[in-house]
VEXZA-980737 format. One line per 4 residues: for each residue x, y, z of N, C-alpha, C. Coordinates in Angstrom, 3 decimals. Example, Ala and Ser with C-alpha at 12.3 -4.5 7.8 and 13.67 -1.06 7.14 Angstrom:
# VEXZA-980737
13.190 -5.690 7.800 12.300 -4.500 7.800 13.200 -3.300 7.800  12.850 -2.250 7.080 13.670 -1.060 7.140 12.900 0.030 7.870
This chain:
# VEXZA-980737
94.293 114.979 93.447 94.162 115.912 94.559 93.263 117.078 94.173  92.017 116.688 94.014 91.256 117.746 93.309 90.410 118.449 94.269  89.975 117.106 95.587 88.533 117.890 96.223 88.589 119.374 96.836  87.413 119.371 97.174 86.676 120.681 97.307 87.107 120.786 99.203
87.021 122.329 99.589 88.065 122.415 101.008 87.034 121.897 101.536  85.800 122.079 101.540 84.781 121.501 102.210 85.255 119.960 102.925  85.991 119.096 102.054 86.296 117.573 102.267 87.540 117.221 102.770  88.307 118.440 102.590 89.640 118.847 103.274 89.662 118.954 104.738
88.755 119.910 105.264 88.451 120.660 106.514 87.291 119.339 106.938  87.032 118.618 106.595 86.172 117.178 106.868 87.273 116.384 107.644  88.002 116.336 107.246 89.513 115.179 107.439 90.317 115.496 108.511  90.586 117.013 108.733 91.675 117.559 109.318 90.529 117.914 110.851
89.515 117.752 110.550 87.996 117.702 111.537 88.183 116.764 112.526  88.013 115.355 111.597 88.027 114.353 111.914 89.549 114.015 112.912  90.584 114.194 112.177 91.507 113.688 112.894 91.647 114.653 114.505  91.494 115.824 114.112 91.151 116.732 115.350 90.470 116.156 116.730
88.981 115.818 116.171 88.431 115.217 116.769 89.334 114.242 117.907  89.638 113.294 117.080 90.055 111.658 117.479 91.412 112.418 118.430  92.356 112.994 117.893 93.396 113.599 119.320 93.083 114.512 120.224  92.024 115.141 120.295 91.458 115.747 120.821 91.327 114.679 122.377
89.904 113.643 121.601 90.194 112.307 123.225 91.463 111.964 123.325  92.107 111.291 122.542 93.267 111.006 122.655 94.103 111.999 123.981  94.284 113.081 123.700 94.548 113.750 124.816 93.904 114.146 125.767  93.013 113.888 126.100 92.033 114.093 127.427 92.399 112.678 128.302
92.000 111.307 127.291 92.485 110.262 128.042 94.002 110.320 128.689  95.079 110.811 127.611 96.354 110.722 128.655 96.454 112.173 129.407  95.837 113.036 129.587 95.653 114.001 130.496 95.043 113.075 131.645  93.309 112.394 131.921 93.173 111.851 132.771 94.177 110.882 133.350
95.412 110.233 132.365 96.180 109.176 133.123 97.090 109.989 133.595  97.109 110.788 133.095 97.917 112.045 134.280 97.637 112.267 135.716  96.521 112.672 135.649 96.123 113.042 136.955 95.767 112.343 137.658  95.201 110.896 137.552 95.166 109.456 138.477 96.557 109.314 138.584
97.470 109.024 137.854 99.129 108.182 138.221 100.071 109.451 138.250  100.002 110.467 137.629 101.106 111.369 138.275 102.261 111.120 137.068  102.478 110.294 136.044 103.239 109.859 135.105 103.905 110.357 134.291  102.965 111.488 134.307 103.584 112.686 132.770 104.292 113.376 133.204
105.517 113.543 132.503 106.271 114.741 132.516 106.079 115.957 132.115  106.150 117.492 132.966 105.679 118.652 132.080 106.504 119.191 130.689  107.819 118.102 130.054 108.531 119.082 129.629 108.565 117.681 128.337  107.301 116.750 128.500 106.745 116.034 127.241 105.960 116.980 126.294
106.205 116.685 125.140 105.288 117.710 124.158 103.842 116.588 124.466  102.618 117.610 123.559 101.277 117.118 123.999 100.982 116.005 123.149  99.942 115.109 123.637 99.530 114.013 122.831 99.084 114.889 121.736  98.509 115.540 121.474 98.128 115.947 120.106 98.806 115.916 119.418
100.171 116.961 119.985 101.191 117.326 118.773 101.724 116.255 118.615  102.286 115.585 119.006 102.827 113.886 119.185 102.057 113.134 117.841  100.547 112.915 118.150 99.927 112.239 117.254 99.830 112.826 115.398  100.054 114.038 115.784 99.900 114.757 114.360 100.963 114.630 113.688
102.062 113.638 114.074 103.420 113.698 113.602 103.259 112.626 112.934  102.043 111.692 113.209 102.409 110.171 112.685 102.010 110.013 111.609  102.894 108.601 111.003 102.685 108.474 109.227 100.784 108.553 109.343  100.641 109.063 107.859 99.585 108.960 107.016 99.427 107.962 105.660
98.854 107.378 105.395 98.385 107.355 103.740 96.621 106.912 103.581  97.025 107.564 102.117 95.755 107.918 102.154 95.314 107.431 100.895  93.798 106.804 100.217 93.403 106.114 98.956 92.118 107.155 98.781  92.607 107.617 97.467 92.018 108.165 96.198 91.540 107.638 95.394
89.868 106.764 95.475 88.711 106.117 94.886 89.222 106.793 93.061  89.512 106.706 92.158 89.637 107.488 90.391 88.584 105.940 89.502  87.841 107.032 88.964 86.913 106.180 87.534 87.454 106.865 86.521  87.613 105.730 85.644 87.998 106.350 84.220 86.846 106.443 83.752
87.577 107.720 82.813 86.710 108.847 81.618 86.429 107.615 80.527  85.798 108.532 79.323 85.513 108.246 78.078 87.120 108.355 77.320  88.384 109.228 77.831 89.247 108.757 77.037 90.413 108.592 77.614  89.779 107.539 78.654 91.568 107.315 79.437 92.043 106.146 78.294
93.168 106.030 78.832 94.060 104.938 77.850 95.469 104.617 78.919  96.009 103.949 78.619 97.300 103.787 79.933 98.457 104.637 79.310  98.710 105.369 78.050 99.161 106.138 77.818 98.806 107.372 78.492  97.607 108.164 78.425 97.047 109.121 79.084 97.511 109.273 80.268
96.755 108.110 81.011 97.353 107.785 82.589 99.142 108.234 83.294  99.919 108.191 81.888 101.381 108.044 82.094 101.867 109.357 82.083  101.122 109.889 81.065 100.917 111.603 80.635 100.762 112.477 82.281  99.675 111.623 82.776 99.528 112.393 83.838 100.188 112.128 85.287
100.709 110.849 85.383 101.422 110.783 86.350 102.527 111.392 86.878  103.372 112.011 84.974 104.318 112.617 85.293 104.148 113.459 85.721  102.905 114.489 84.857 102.444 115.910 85.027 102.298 115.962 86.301  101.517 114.667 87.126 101.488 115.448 88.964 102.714 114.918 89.327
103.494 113.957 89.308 105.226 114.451 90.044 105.905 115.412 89.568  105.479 116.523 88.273 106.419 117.603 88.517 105.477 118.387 89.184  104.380 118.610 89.646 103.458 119.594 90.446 104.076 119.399 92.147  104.075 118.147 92.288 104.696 117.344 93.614 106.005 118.186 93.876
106.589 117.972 92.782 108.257 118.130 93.261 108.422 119.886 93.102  107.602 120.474 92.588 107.610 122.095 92.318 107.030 122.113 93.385  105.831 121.898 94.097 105.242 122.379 95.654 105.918 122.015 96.777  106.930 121.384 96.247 108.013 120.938 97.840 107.569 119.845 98.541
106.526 119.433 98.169 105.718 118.788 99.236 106.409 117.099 100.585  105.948 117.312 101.732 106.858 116.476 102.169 105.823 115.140 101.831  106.710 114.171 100.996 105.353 113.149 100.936 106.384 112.068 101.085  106.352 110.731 101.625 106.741 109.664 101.571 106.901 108.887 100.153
105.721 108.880 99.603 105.442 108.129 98.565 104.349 108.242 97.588  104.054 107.542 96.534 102.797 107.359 95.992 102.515 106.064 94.819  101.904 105.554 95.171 101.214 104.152 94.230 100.397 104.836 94.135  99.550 103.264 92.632 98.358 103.035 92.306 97.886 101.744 92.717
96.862 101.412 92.868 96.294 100.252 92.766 95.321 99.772 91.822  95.421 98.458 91.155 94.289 98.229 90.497 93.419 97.287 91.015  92.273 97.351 91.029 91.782 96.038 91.844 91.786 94.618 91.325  91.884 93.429 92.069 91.817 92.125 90.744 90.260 91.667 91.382
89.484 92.363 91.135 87.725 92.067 91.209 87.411 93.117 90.680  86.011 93.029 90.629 84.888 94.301 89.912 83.957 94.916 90.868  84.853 96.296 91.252 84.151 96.904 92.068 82.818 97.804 91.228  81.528 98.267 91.623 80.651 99.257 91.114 81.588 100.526 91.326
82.400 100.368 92.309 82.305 102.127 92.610 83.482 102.857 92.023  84.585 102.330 91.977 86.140 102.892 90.817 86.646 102.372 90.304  87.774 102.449 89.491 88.773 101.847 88.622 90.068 101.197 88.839  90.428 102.467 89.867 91.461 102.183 90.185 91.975 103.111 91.500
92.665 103.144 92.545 93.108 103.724 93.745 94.900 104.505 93.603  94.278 105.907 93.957 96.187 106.578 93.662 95.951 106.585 95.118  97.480 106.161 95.715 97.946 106.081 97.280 98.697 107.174 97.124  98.619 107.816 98.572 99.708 109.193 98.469 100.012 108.362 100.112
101.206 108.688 100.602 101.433 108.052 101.636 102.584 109.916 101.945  101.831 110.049 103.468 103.018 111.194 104.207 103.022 110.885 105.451  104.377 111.802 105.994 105.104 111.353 107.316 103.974 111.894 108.348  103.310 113.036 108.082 102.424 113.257 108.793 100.895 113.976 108.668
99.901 113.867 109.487 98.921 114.965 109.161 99.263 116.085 108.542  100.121 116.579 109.175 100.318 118.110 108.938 101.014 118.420 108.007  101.713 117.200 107.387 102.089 117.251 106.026 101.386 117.010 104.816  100.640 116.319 105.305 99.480 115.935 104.166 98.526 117.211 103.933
98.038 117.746 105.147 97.123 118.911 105.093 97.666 120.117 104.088  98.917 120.324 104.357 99.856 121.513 103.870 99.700 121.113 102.070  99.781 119.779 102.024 99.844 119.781 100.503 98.667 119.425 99.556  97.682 119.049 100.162 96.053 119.418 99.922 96.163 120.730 99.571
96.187 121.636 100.583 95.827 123.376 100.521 96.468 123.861 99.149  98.148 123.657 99.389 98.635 124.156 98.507 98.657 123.941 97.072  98.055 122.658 96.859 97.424 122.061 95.603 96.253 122.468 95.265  95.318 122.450 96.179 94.431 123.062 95.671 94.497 124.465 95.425
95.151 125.468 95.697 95.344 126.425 95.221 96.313 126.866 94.243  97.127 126.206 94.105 97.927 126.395 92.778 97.637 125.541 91.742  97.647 124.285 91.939 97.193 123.313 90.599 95.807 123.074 90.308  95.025 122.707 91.085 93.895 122.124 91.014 93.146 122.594 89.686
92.717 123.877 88.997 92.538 124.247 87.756 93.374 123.156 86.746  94.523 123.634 86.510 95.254 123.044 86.010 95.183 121.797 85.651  95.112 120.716 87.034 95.387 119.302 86.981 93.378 119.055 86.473  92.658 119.400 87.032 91.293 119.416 86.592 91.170 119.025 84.809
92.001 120.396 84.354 92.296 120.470 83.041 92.471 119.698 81.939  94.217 119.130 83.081 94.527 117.826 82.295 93.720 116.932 81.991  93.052 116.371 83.132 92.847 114.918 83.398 91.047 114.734 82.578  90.604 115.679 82.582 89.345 116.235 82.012 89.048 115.047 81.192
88.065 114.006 81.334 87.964 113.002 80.431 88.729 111.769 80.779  89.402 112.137 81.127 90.886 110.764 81.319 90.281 109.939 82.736  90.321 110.600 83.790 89.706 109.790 85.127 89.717 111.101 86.011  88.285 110.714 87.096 88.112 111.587 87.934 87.909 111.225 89.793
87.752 111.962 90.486 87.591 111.450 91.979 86.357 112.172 92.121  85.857 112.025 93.249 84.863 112.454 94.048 85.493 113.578 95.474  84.695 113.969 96.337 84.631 114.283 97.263 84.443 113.358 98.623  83.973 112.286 98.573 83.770 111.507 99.168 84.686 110.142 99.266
85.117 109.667 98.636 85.764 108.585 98.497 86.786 108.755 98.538  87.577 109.546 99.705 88.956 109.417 99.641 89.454 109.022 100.909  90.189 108.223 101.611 90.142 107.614 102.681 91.437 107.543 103.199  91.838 108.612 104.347 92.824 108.345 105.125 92.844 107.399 106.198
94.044 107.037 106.362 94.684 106.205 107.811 95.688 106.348 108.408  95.701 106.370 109.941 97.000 105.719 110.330 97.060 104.143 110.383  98.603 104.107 109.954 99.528 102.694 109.274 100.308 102.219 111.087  100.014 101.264 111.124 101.052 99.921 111.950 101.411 98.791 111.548
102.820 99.067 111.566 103.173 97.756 110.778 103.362 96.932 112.137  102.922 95.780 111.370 103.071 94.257 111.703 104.132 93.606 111.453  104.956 93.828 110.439 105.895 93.553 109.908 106.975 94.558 109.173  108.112 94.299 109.725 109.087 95.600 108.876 109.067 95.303 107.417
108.614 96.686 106.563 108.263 97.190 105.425 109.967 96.300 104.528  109.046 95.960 103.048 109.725 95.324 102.216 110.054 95.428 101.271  110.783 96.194 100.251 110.488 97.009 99.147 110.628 96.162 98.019  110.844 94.304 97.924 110.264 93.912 96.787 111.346 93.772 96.141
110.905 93.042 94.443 112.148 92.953 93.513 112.082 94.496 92.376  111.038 95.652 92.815 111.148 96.507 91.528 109.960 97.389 91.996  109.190 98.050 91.355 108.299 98.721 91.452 106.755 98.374 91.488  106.937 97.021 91.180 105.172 96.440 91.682 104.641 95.964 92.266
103.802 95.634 92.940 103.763 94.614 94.559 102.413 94.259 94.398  102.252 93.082 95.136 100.378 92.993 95.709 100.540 93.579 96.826  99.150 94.075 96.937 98.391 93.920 98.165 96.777 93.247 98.388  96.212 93.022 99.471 94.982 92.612 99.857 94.651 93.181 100.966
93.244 93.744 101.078 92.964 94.376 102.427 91.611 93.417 102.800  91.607 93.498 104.157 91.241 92.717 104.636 89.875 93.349 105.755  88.752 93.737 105.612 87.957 94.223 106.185 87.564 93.247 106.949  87.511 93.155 108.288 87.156 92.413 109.785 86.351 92.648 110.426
85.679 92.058 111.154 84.897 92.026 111.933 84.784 90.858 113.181  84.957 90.820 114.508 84.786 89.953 115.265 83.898 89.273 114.958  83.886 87.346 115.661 82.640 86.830 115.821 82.218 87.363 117.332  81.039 86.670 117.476 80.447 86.706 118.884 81.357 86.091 119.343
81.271 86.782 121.062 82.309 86.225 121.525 83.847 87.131 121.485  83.814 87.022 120.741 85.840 87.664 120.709 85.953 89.217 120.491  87.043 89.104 120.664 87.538 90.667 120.560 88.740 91.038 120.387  89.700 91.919 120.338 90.882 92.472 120.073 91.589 91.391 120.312
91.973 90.616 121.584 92.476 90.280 122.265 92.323 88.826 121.946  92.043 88.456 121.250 92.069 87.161 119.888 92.572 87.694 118.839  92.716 88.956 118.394 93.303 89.638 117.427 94.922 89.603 117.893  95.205 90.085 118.996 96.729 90.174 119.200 97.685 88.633 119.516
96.387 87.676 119.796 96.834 86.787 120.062 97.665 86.203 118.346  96.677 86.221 117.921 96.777 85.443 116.378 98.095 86.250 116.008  97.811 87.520 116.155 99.037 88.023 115.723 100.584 87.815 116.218  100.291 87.421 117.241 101.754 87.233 118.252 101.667 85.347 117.620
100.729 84.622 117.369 101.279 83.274 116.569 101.664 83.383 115.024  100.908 84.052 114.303 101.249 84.601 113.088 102.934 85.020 112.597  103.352 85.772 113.781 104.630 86.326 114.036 105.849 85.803 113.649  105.556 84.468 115.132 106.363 83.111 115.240 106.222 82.569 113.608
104.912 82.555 113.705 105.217 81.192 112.100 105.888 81.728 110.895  106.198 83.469 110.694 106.534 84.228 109.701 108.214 84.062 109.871  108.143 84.212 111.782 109.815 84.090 111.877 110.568 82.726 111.455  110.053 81.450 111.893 110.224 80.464 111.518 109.929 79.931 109.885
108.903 80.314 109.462 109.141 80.518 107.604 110.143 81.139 106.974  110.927 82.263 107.303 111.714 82.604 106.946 112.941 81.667 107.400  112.554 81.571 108.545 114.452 80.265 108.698 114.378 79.422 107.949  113.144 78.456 107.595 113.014 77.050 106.511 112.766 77.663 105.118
112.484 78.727 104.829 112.287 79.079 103.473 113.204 80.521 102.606  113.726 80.809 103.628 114.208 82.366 103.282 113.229 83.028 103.445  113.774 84.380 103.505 112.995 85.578 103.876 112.836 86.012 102.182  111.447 86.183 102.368 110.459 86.525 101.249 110.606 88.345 101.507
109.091 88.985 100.369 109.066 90.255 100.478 107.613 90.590 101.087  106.980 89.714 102.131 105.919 89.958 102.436 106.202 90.713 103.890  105.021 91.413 104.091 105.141 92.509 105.266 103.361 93.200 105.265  102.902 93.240 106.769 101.662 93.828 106.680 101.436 94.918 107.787
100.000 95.243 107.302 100.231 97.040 108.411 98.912 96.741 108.506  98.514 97.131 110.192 96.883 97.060 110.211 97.100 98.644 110.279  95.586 98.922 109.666 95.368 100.679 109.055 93.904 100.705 110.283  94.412 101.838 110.411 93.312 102.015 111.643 92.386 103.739 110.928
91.253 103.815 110.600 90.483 104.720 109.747 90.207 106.267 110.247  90.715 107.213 109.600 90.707 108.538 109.786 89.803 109.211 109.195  88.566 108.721 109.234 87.575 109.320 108.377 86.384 109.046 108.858  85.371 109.459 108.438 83.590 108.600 109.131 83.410 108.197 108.011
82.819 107.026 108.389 81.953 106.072 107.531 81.354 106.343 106.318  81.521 105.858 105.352 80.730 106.514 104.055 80.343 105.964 102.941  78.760 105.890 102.175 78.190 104.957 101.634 79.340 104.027 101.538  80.318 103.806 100.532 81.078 102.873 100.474 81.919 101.866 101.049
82.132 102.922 102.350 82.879 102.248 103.549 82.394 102.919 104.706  81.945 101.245 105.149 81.319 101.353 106.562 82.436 100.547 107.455  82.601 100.812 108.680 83.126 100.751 109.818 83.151 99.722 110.294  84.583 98.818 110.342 84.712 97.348 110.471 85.480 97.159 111.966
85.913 95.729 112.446 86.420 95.812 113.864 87.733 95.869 113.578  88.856 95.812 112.187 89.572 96.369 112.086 89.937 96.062 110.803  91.241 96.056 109.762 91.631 96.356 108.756 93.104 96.292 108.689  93.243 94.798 108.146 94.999 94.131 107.809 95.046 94.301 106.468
96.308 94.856 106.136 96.274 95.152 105.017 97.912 94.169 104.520  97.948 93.352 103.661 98.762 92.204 103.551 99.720 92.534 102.063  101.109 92.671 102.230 101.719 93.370 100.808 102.583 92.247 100.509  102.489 92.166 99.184 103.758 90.725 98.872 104.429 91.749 97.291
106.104 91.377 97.385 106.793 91.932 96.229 106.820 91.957 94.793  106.075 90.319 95.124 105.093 89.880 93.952 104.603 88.347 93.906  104.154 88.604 92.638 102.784 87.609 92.873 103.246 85.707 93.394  104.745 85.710 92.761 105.232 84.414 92.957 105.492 84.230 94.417
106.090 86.029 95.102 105.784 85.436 96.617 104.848 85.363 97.573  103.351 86.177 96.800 102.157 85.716 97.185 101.542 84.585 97.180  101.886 83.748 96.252 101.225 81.920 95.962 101.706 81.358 96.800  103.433 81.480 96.965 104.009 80.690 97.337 104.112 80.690 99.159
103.923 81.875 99.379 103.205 82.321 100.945 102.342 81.548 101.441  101.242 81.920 100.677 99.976 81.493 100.674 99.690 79.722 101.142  100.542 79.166 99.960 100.417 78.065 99.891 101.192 77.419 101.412  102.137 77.680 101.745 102.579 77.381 103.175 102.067 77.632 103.919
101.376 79.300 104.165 99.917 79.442 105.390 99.336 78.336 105.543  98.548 78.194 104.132 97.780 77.076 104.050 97.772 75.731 104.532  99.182 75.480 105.156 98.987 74.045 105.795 99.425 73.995 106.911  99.212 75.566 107.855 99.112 75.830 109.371 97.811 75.343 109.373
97.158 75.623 110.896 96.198 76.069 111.087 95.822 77.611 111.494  96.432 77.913 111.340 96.484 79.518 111.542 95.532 80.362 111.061  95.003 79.337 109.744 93.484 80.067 109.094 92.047 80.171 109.923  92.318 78.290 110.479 91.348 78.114 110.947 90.855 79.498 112.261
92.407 79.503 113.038 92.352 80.298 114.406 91.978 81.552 113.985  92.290 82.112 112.595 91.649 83.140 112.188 90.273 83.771 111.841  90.133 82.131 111.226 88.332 82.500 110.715 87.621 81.817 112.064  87.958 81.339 113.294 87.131 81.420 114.829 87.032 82.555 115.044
87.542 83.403 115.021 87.203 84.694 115.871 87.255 85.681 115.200  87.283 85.734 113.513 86.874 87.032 113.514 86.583 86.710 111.319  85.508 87.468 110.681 84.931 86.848 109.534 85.670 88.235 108.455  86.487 87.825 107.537 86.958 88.723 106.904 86.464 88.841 105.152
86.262 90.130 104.595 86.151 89.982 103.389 87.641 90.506 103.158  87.861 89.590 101.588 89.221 90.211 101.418 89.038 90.793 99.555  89.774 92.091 99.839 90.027 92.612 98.114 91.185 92.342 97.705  91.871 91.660 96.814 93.141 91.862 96.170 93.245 92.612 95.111
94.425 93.435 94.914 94.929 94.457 94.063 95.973 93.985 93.495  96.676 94.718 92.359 97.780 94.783 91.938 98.278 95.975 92.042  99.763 96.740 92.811 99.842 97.564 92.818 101.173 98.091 92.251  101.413 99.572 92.108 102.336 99.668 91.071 103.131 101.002 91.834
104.475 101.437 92.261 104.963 102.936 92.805 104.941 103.664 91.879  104.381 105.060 91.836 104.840 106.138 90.846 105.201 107.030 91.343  105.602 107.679 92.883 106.697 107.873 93.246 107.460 107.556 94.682
């Protein structure tokens, strides 16, 4: 949590922005249908309530080590737990490919904008020296590469056999031709076949959230038609998933209408 307010006041911009329409559109469905109640709070405030998380691009230094790394994880959960901060959660991710651009991804996950914003500020003004300090050499972030979202789950959240999980994200794009609405479809068959896998197989620890992007576009990440992000408890119930997808057709109906690159990670909670 190092950047500069400049990239702070970028974010809290951005999301501004986006409820900003957001509430103009249900203001206009106001005033065509008559629907709204005056004694509803506003779409804004409404929207600023909803979960966040957010990925922190980190390259290691000349002297990280996974000891180091451990050094410092603690050091920011006692900064965390001394600033009060309201946060849901926090992983890492490692990637299982070779990206040019980082090492590895710290997830901070909060209940809301306005919780997340509050603990940016207040970090950066009390720790940020400090944590700078520590980590000096060990691994660093940018200004740019840090990437919020709002989260929809697809599936109710799974917490696994322990503290490590996969994930894979899934950057999309329609073919010609299609649109959302081949997206919800798949998803409403997807559903069925997850509910019915679980009756013939037991219920596994898989569960997914499409992440919808709170940020503008940037060298690294450019702007896709949407973004499934796929979590398994671990890797034996990722194969073994996998391998049953695999003899739907459910792939096929997937790769008709819409062309995905996929990253897999290994990911780990640290708090």
């Amino acid at each position: 949590m190092s950047q500069e307010y400049f990239f702070l006041n970028r974010v809290k911009l951005i999301f501004l922005k986006g409820e900003i329409m957001k509430f103009v559109y249900t203001l206009i469905g106001c005033l065509l249908l008559g629907a709204c109640s005056t004694s509803d709070n506003s779409a804004d405030s409404s929207m600023s309530q909803s979960p966040v998380v957010e990925y922190v691009w980190q390259t290691k230094g000349p002297n990280y080590s996974e000891e180091a790394l451990e050094s410092l994880i603690d050091s920011w959960n006692q900064k965390v737990t001394e600033g009060g901060y309201d946060m849901i959660g926090a992983n890492i991710l490692v990637p299982q490919f070779q990206p040019d651009t980082h090492d590895f991804v710290w997830v901070l996950r909060w209940p809301s904008m306005e919780a997340r914003n509050f603990a940016w500020d207040h970090f950066q003004t009390n720790y940020d020296k400090e944590w700078n300090e520590e980590r000096n050499g060990i691994f660093s972030d940018n200004d740019e590469d840090v990437y919020a979202f709002s989260p929809t789950l697809g599936r109710p959240m799974k917490s696994g056999d322990g503290n490590t999980f996969e994930a894979e994200f899934n950057f999309c794009n329609y073919n010609e031709g299609f649109d959302g609405n081949d997206l919800e479809k798949f998803r409403e068959d997807f559903g069925n076949y997850l509910d019915q896998d679980e009756i013939e197989n037991g219920e596994d620890s898989f569960w997914y959230v499409m992440l919808e992007p709170l940020f503008e576009p940037t060298t690294n990440v450019q702007p896709t038609d949407y973004l499934w992000l796929n979590i398994w408890g671990s890797k034996e119930d990722k194969d073994s998933g996998y391998a049953r997808y695999s003899e739907t057709e459910l792939q096929n109906q997937a790769d008709t209408f819409s062309t995905c690159q996929r990253f897999p990670h290994t990911g780990r909670v640290i708090r």
